[in-house]
N, C-alpha and C positions, 0 to 999 in steps of 0.2 A: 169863465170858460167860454168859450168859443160859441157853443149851443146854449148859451145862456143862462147855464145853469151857475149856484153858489158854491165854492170851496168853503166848508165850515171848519175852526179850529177852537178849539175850547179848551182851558185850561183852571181846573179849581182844585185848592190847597184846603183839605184840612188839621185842623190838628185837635188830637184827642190823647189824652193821658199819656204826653210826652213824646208823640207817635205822629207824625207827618205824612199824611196821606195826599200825592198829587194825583189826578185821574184828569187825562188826558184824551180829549176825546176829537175827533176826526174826518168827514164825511162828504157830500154832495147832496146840495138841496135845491130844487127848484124853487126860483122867485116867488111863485102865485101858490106855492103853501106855505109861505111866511104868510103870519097871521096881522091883524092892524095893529096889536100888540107886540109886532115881531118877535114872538115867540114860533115854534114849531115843535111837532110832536117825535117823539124819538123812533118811530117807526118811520118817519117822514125824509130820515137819513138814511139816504143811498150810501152801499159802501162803509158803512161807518167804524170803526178802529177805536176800541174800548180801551187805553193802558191805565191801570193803575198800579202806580211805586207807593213804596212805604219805606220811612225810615223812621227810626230810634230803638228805642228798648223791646218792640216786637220783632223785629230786623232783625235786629242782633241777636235776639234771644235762635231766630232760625237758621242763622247764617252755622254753617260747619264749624267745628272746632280745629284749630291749628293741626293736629296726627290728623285729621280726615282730610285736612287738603295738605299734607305730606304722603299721606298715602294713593290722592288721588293723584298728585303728581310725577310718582313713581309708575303707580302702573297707569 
């Protein structure tokens, strides 16, 4: 950015019992709290944008059944 600061972007997949977890994560970090480890601490992200998707058989099991989204598509 402009004032120096870092764009962060992170992406980690797990998967557990069939079940595909991505969590997406988002932010702005200042240079000089990147650590010698280039690590940094999560309070340390300005801004930061938490998304977590899931898919498989927990997905599914929550997603609507066919009559509830005929019926939400009526009214």
């Amino acid at each position: 950015m402009p004032n120096g600061n870092l764009m962060l972007k992170g992406v980690h997949k797990v998967e557990v019992n069939d079940e595909i977890q991505e969590i997406n994560l988002t932010g702005t970090v200042r240079p000089k709290d990147i650590s010698g480890s280039n690590t940094i601490f999560s309070y340390q992200v300005a801004n930061a944008n938490l998304v977590v998707k899931g898919t498989g058989t927990v997905g599914d099991a929550s997603a609507p059944g066919w009559l509830t989204r005929v019926f939400n598509w009526i009214f």
